[in-house]
Each structure stands twice: as structure tokens, then as C-alpha cells.
N, C-alpha and C positions, 0 to 999 in steps of 0.2 A: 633537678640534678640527681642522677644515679650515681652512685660509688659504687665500683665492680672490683673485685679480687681480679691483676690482670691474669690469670691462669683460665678466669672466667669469659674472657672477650670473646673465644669464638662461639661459647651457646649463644652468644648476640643475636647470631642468624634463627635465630629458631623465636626471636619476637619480630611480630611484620615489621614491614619497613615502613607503614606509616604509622607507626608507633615510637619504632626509633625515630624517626624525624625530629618528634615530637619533645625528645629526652636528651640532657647531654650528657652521655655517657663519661665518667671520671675514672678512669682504671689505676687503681694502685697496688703498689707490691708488698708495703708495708704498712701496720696499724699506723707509727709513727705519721704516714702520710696524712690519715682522715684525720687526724687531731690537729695539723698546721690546716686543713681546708674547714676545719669546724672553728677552730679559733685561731685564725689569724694572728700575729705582732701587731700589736696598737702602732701605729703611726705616732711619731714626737710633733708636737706643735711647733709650725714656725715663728 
């Protein structure tokens, strides 16, 4: 997984395409975003 600043998605095209295939791009706007995709909320036990 890549994290991309989304102001950054269109240099995208400027890595081949079978490189992106390969990666899944995660575009966010804000810090607060990569910190819920770095550490998730625990799940409560049923």
C-alpha cells in the first residue's frame, strides 16, 4: 500500500503502469486520515 497526498494523484502517471498494478494506491487529504489507516479502532469482543 502507498499513501499519496490527493494533490499528488496525478504524478501517478509518471510511474508505469505495471508498477501501478502492482500497488494500491491510498489517496488522503489529511494527516488525521493515515493515522485511522495505521491504527485502526479495536473491534469489542462478542
Amino acid at each position: 500500500n502507498v499513501i499519496l497526498p490527493l494533490r499528488n494523484l496525478p504524478e501517478l502517471d509518471e510511474i508505469p503502469s505495471e508498477v501501478r498494478r502492482r500497488i494500491q494506491v491510498i489517496p488522503v487529504d489529511r494527516v488525521e486520515e493515515i493515522f485511522a489507516l495505521a491504527a485502526p479502532p479495536k473491534r469489542k469482543k462478542a
